[in-house]
C-alpha positions in Angstrom: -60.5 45.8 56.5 -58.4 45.0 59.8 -57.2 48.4 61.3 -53.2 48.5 60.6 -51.0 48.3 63.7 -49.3 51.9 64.0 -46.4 50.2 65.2 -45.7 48.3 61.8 -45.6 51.9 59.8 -43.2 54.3 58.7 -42.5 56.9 56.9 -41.3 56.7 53.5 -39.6 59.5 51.3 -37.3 59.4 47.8 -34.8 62.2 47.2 -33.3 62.7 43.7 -30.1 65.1 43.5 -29.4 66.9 40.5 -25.4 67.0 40.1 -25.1 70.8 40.2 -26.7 73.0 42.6 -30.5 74.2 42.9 -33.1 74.6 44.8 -34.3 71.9 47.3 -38.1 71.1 47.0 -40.2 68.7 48.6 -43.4 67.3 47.6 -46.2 65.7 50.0 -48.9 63.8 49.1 -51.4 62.1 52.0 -51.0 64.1 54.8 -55.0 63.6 55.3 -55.2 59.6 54.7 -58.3 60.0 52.5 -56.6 62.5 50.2 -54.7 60.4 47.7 -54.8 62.7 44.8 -51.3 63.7 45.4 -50.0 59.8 46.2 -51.1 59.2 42.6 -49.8 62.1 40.9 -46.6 61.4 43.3 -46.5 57.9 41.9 -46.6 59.0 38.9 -43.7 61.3 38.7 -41.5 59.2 40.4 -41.8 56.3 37.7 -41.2 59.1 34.9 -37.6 59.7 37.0 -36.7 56.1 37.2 -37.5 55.6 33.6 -35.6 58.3 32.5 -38.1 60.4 31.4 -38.0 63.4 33.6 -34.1 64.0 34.7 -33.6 65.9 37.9 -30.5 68.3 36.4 -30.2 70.6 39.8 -31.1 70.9 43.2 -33.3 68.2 45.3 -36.4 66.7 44.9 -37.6 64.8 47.4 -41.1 63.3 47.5 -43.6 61.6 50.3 -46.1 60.1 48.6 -47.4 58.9 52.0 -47.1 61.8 54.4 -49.6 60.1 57.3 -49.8 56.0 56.5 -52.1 55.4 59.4 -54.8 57.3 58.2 -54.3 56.0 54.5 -54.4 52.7 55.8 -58.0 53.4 57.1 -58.6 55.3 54.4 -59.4 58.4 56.9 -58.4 61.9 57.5 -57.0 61.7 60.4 -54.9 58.5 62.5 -54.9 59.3 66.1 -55.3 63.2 65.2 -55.2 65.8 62.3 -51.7 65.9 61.3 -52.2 69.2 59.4 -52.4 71.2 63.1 -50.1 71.7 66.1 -47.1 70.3 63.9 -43.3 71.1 65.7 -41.5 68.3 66.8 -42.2 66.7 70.1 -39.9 65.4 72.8 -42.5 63.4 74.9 -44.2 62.4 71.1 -48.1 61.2 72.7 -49.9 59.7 69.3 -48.8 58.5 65.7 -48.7 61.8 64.2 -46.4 63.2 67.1 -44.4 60.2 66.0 -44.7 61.0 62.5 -43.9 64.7 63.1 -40.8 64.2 64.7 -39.4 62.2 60.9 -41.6 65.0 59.2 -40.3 68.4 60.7 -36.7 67.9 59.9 -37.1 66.6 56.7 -39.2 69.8 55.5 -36.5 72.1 57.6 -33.9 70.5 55.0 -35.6 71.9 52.2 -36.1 75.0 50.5 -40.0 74.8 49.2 -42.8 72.8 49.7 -45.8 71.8 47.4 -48.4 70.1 49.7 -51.2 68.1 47.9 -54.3 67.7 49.0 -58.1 67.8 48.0 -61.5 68.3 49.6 -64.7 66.8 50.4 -67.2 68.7 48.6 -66.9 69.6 44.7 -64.6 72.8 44.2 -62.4 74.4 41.7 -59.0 74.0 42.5 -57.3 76.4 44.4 -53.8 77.5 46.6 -53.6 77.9 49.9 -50.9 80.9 50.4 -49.2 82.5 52.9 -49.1 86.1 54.3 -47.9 89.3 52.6 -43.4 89.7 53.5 -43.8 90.6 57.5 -42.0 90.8 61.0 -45.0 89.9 63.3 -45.4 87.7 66.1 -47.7 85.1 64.6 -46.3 84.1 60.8 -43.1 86.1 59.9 -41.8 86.0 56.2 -39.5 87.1 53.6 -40.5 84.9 50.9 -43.8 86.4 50.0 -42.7 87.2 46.6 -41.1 83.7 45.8 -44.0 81.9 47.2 -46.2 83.6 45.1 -44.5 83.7 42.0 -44.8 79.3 41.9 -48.3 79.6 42.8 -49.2 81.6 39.6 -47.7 78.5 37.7 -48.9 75.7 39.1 -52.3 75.4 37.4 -54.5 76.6 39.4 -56.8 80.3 39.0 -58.1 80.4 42.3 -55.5 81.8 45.4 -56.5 82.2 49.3 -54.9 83.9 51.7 -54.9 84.8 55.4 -55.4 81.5 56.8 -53.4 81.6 60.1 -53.5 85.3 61.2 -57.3 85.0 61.1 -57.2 81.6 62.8 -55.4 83.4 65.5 -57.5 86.3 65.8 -59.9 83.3 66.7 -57.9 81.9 69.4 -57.3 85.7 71.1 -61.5 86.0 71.0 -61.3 82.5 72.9 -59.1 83.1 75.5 -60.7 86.5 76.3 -63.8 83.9 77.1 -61.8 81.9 78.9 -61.0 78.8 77.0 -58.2 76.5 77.3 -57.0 73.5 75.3 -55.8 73.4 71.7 -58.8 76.0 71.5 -56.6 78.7 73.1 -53.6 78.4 71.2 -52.5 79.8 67.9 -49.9 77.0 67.1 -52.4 74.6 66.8 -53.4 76.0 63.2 -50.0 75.4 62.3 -50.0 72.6 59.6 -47.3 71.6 57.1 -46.8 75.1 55.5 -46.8 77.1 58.4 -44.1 74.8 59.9 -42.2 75.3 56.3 -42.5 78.9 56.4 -41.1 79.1 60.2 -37.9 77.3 58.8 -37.0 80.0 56.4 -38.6 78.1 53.8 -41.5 79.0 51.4 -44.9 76.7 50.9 -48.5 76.3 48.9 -50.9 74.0 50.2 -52.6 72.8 46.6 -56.3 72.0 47.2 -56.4 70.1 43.6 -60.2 69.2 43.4 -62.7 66.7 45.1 -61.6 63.6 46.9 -63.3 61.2 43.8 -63.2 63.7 40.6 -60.9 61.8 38.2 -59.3 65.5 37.2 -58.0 65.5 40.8 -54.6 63.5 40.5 -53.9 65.2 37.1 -54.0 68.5 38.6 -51.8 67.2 41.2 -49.5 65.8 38.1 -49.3 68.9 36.3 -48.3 71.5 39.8 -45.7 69.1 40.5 -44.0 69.2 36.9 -44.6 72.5 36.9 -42.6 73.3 40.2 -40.1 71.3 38.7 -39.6 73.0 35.7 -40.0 76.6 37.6 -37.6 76.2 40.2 -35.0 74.7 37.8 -34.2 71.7 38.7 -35.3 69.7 35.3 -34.7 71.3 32.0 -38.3 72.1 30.6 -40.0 75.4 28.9 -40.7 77.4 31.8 -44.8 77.4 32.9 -46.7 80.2 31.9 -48.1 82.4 34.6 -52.1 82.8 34.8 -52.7 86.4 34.2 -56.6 85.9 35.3 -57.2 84.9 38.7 -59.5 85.1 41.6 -57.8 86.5 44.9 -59.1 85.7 48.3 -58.4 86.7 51.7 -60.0 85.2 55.1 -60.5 88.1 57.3 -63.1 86.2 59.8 -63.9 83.0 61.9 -66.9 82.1 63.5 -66.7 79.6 66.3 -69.3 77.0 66.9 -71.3 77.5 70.5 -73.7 75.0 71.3 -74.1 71.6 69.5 -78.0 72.9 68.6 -76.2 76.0 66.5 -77.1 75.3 62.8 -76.7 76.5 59.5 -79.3 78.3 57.5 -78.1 75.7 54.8 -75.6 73.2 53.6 -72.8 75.9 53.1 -69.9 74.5 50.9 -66.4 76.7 50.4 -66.8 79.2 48.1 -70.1 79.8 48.5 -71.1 83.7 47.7 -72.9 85.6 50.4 -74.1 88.7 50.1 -74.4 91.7 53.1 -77.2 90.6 55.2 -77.3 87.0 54.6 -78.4 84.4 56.8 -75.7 81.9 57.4 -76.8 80.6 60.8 -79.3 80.1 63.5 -77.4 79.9 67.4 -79.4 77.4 69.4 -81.1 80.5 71.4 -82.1 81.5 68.0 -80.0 84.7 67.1 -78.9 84.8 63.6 -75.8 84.7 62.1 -75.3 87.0 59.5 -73.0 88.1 56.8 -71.2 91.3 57.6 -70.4 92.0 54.4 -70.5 90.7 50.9 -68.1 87.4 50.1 -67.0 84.0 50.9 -68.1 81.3 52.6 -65.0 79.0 53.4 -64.5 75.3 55.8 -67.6 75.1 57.2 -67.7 72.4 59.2 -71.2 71.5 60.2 -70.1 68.7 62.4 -67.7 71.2 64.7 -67.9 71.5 68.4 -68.5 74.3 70.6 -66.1 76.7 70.9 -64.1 75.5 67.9 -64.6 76.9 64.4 -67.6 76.6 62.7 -66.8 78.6 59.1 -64.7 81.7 57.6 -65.4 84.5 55.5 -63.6 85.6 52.9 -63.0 89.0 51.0 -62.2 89.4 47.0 -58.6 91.5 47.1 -56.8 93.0 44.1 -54.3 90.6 43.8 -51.8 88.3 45.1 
């Protein structure tokens, strides 16, 4: 397959208006080119709309089935770069996604909500990616929290996760105090699509909806995005029943990467249960990494590079 020229793309997004007033969501599918269980489900929607069989009463919906076209067209994660980090809009734009981000940012800054659709490499139940608890900090400040939560309950899904950028940051502090630099020593760069969203007054879910290749994938992609739909009123549907029995996660570590000869004790997937003393890892002098306390193996990423992350732990909480 000939490698696309970046200069023959674009980005492409459909808006339906209601009549009367609602809210204004936005739906991407694609943002990792490899990832096209929300294209498909996307798709999907959009030809129920034109035919007639879903009719947008109230509000906006607008959706990118497309969010990153290089890396569809290679069929990658990435173009140039990850998209899903360091997103704000640039004025000296350096790559595609820059490129892409400066069409991207404003479009999600018009809008009220986002449902972001995505999947994963290894085999996993589906699960949400949500943000933090209603806060006035420096890193992720919200007043949503409540919203945001309450369409996450309906969108499928039984498995929620927390905590992502506060703990990516907490990373980026132990880095600097080391003395890195780069994208390695700065917080923004773990801003993705929803933590861009959240920053302009908005409210987001990342949707992880299964593996890349599992069939179930695009119809759990389907079924969040009708569901958002009917929950945030603009179509006239029965309103989505809430899941009453869910698992509730929150990332409260991250372990960087050292030296390329650091390895795992096995081939960790997310959502692996570990257990207070485990072995998760061997650094290259031969120290182990262990598990502090009992819970969560999340992203590891046995190809990382030193001093970027190598994995997270999570912690079981109450509820979200």
């Amino acid at each position: 397959m000939n490698a696309p020229d970046p200069a023959t793309l674009f980005l492409k997004s459909v808006s339906y208006a209601g009549l009367d007033d609602g809210v204004r969501l936005i739906v991407l599918g694609a943002v990792h080119g490899n990832e096209t269980c929300g294209t498909r489900a996307i798709a999907r929607v959009m030809g129920e709309i034109d035919a007639g069989g879903i009719v947008v009463r109230r509000g906006t919906a607008t959706f990118v089935p497309i969010t990153n076209p290089l890396a569809h067209a290679r069929r990658e994660r990435a173009g140039e770069r990850n998209l899903n980090r360091n997103l704000f809009p640039r004025e000296d734009p350096r790559d595609f996604e820059d490129r892409i981000a400066n069409r991207l940012c404003p479009l999600l800054a018009a809008h009220d909500v986002l449902l972001d659709l995505h999947s994963t490499r290894a085999p996993t139940q589906p699960f949400a990616l949500i943000g933090p608890p209603d806060n006035a900090g420096d890193i992720e400040p919200f007043a949503h929290s409540r919203a945001e939560r309450d369409l996450a309950r309906v969108l499928g899904v039984s498995r929620f996760v927390e905590g992502w950028l506060g703990t990516y940051a907490e990373g980026v502090r132990r880095r600097r105090a080391a003395g890195a630099s780069g994208h390695a020593a700065d917080w923004r760069y773990g801003v993705g699509t929803t933590e861009y969203m959240r920053s302009q007054g908005g409210y987001a879910i990342t949707l992880e909806c299964g593996q890349h290749e599992d069939p179930s994938s695009p119809e759990v992609a389907y079924r969040a995005i009708r569901n958002a739909l009917a929950f945030l009123g603009l179509v006239d549907a029965p309103a989505p029943a809430s899941v009453s029995r869910y698992e509730a996660l929150r990332i409260e570590e991250v372990v960087d990467r050292d030296h390329p000869d650091d390895r795992f004790e096995r081939a960790w997937s997310s959502f692996d249960r570990i257990a207070k003393g485990d072995i998760i890892a061997t650094r290259h002098a031969g120290d182990r990494v262990a598990a502090a306390r009992d819970g969560w193996i999340l992203f590891p990423d046995a190809k990382a590079q030193p001093g970027h992350e190598w994995f997270y732990v999570a912690r079981s909480v109450e509820g979200i």
